[in-house]
C-alpha positions, -999 to +999 in steps of 0.1 A: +187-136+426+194-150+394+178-178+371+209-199+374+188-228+392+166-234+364+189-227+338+213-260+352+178-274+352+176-271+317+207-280+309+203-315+332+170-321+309+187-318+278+217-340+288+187-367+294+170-361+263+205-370+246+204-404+257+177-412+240+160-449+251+193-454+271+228-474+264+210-506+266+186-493+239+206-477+219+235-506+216+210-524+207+202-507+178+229-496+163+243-537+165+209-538+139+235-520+116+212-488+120+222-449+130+204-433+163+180-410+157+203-381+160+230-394+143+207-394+113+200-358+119+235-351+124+248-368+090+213-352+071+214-315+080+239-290+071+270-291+099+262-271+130+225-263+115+198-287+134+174-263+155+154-287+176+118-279+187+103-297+214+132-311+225+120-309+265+089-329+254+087-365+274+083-381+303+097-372+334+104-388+373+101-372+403+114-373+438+088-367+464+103-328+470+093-322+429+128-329+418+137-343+386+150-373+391+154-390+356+134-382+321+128-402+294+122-379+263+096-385+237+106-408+207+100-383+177+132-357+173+118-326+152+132-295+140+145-267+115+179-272+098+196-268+064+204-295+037+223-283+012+224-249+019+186-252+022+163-247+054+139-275+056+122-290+085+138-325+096+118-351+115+134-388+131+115-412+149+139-427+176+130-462+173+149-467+208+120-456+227+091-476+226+096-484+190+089-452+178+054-457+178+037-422+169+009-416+199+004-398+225+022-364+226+042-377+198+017-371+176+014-337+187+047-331+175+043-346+143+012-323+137+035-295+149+062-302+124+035-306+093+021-272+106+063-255+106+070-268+066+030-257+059+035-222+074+072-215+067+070-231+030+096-253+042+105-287+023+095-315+046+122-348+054+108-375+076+131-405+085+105-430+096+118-456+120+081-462+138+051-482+138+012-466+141-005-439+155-023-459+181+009-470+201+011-505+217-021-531+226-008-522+259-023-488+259-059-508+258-050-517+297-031-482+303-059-463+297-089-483+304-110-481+267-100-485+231-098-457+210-111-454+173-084-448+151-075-415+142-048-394+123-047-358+136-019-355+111-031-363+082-050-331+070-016-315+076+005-345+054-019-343+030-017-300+026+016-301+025+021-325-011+006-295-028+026-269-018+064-282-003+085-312-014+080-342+009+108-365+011+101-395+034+132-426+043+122-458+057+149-468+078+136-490+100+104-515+104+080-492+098+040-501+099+010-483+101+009-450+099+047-452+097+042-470+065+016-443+055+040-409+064+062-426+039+042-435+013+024-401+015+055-389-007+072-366-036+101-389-029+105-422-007+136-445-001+142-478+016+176-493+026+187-531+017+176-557+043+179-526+071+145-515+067+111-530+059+077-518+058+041-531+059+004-528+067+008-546+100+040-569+111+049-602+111+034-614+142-002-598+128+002-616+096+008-647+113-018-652+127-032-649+095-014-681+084+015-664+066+047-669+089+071-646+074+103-627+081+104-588+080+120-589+048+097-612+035+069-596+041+078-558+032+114-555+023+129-531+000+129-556-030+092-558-027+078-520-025+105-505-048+087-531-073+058-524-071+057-482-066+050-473-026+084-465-027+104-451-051+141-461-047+160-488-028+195-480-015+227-494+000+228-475+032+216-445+050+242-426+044+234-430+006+197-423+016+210-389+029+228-379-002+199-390-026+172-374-008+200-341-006+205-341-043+163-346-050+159-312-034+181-297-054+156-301-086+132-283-065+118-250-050+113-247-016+076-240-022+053-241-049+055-201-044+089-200-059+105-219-085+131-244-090+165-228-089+188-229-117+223-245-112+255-230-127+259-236-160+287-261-169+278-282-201+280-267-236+243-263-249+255-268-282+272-303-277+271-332-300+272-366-294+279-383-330+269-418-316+232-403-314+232-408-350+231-444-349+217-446-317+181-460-328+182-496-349+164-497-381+146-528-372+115-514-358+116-545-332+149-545-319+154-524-287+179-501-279+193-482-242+173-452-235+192-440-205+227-432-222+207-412-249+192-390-219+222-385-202+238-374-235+210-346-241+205-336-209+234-314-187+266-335-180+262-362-146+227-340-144+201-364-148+187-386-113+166-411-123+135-418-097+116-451-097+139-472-117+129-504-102+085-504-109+066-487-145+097-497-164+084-490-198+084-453-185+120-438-172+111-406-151+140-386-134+153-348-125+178-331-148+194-297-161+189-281-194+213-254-199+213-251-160+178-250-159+156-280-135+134-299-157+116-333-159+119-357-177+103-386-188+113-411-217+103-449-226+123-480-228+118-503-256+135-531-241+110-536-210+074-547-228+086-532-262+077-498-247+041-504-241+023-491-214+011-514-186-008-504-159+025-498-135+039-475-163+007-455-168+008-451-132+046-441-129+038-417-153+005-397-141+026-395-107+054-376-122+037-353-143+017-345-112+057-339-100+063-314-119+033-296-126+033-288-090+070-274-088+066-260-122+094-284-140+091-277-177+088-317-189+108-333-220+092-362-232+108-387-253+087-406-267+086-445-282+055-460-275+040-489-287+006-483-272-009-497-243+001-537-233-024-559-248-037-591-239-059-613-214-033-600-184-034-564-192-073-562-194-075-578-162-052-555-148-072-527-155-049-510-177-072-483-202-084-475-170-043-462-154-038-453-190-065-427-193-057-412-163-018-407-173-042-388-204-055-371-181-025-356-165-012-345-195-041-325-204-043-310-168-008-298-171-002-262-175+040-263-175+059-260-208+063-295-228+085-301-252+088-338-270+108-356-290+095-387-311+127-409-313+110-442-329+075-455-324+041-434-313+013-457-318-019-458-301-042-444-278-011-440-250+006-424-279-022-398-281-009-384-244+028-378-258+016-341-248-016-321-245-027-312-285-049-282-274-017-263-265+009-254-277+039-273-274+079-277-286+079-309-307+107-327-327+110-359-343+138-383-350+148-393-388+139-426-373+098-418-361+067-436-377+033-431-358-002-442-364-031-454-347-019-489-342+013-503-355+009-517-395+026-552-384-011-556-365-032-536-381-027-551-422-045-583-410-077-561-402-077-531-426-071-555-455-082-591-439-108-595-470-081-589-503-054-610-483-078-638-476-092-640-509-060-638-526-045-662-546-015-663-522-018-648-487+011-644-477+027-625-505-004-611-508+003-596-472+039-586-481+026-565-510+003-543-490+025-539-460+052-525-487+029-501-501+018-491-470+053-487-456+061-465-487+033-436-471+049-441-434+084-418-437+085-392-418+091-364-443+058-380-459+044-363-423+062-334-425+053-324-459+014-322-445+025-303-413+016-335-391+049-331-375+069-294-371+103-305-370+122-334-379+160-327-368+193-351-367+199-364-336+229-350-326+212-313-329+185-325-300+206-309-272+206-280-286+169-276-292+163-290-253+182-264-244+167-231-266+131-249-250+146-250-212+160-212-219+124-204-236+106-222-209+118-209-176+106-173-182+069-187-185+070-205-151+045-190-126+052-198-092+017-207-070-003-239-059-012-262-087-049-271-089-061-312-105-093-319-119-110-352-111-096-381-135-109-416-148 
């Protein structure tokens, strides 16, 4: 006798499992303009390579002879599969059962699949679509008691930031620990007006006196803003492709390192523009992101976060083929001062890529920290200090470049002084500890006051001083190793990525406690 019985049994389970919450359901959610859960998988994994695990889990109906009669299968779909080439472990909530709301054996599963990218050193993709942990108010009546919230998970989610890359896509109305699995991120995307995400939903808040739509209360224009996520696209389709190409920066595991790319930009390129590129007038801003694109490998550089910290740019690129990351200010969004959002944009991606061993480029105008009544009240030395911090915890090759202004005590964190470090300066540089257009009226506010005539008075001093401030002035005293011409700075990012990746050593990164 053979197994054939059981074998069509299995087959019968499966093609119930398929249909997910049924055609009612799942109609119902793709008119929302949103993919099932498996056609997610299906347009995020590698063709032909999704392995599901767990796939029989749900809950099934009987007839009184033991028969299956129907099943309804649980609502989180997990798995192995590749992405780019790449074998990662791929997790969907299926939002057309129950809402995807993470209880129950669900969270079994999700404990499962943290365990899988732990144990396999396996990058780890979520796409949330789900509410809590604790499942409906219903269950109150279901099971008779209340439960104090717990997250089995979260030991696992936690583990699993310091040693695989965790990319997480809201693409839904996600809340609660939903919210949280995304948040709890290398990498986190949101799509336009399709997905939203909050503490608790609209009907909570409510009743809190705060009527509000979904997209009021967490869309994607709100928490790309302010940092719990990092990008904001069109669709999921595009969510797909980003969250493919973010990968490709990185290792696997913090037990390897990040894979070079084929080489296909000259190392030794110029850009002539570069040249001009930085205006005399110290106060006049300039476009930082065509100046990193034109140093860094051609179409190689993916900026993350562009939306929140926007004094600080942060984004993936290639040096000569080599991953690095790379960080650079913009002088047009609070004169390149550091607020409190920027210091924090910062410490998170030097936390990045010290734990996947990215060698980091800096480039470097800083005005100091954003002063002012707001920016003590908003705490900002205190996010400042810890983006020191970082710096000085971070063991990965640094290399930066000084294109105008390094002022300050956020200056001071350009790279970690007790090491050694690559470091170039632009013809167009001037440091010091605060910039001379606000420091004069303090280091001289006795000889202009008493001065026959203040304000020429002023313009005297501020020309002598400015005669001291050149560069070369720097260089002469060894302050500074390298001044170079702009158009050479590719060059020299590439000898440092070439130099770097040799001194990479693959393992888990280890933080101190900060400010």
């Amino acid at each position: 006798m053979s197994w054939q019985p059981e074998i069509d049994e299995l087959a019968l389970r499966w093609r119930l499992a398929a249909r997910m919450g049924g055609e009612e359901k799942v109609a119902r959610h793709q008119a929302a303009g949103k993919l099932t859960v498996r056609e997610r998988i299906a347009r995020m994994a590698d063709r032909g390579s999704f392995r599901e695990v767990g796939g029989l889990s749900g809950s099934g109906r009987y007839d009184g002879d033991g028969r299956l009669v129907d099943l309804l299968p649980s609502n989180l779909v997990m798995g192995r599969a590749r992405v780019g080439g790449r074998a990662v472990v791929l997790v969907g909530d299926d939002f057309t059962v129950r809402g995807g709301a993470n209880d129950g054996a669900v969270g079994d599963k999700l404990v499962h699949a943290e365990k899988m990218a732990h144990a396999m050193r396996l990058p780890m993709i979520r796409l949330v679509d789900g509410t809590g942990g604790g499942g409906s108010v219903r269950n109150i009546e279901i099971k008779g008691h209340t439960l104090i919230p717990t997250m089995k998970v979260w030991q696992h989610v936690v583990e699993n930031l310091s040693v695989v890359p965790v990319v997480s896509m809201a693409l839904g109305s996600v809340a609660g620990m939903g919210a949280a699995r995304v948040a709890a991120s290398h990498y986190s995307l949101m799509v336009k007006e399709t997905s939203q995400l909050f503490n608790e939903g609209p009907p909570v808040v409510a009743r809190n006196g705060q009527p509000l739509s979904k997209n009021e209360l967490g869309g994607s224009h709100i928490h790309t803003r302010n940092g719990v996520v990092d990008d904001e696209v069109g669709s999921e389709d595009e969510a797909f492709a980003r969250a493919c190409r973010f990968l490709s920066y990185l290792p696997s595991s913090v037990h390897e390192l990040p894979p070079r790319a084929d080489v296909a930009d000259d190392p030794a390129r110029r850009e002539e523009w570069l040249l001009s590129a930085i205006p005399r007038d110290a106060r006049a801003g300039y476009a930082i992101r065509p100046i990193v694109q034109a140093l860094m490998d051609k179409d190689s550089f993916f900026e993350i976060g562009c939306h929140w910290g926007g004094a600080t740019v942060t984004g993936l690129a290639r040096l000569h083929g080599w991953p690095v990351a790379v960080i650079a200010s913009d002088p047009c969004v609070h004169g390149g001062s550091w607020d409190r959002a920027a210091a924090e944009k910062f410490t998170r991606f030097v936390d990045l890529a010290q734990t996947f061993h990215l060698p980091v480029v800096n480039l470097v105008d800083i005005a100091g920290f954003q002063s002012g009544r707001e920016a003590e009240a908003a705490g900002t030395m205190r996010y400042g200090v810890r983006a020191l911090a970082a710096v000085y915890q971070a063991s990965v090759p640094w290399c930066s470049v000084i294109l105008r202004r390094a002022y300050g005590v956020a200056a001071a964190g350009h790279q970690h002084m007790g090491r050694f470090n690559f470091r170039y300066a632009w013809p167009s540089a001037q440091w010091g500890s605060l910039p001379i257009e606000g420091g004069l009226e303090v280091a001289y506010k006795a000889e202009i006051e008493g001065a026959d005539d203040p304000v020429q008075k002023r313009a005297e001093i501020e020309q002598r001083v400015r005669s001291l401030t050149s560069p070369f002035r720097s260089a002469e005293a060894f302050v500074i190793e390298d001044i170079i011409d702009p158009r050479d700075t590719r060059a020299r990012l590439c000898e440092f990525a070439d130099l770097a990746a040799p001194l990479r050593e693959p393992g888990v990164s280890r933080f101190g406690i900060r400010p």
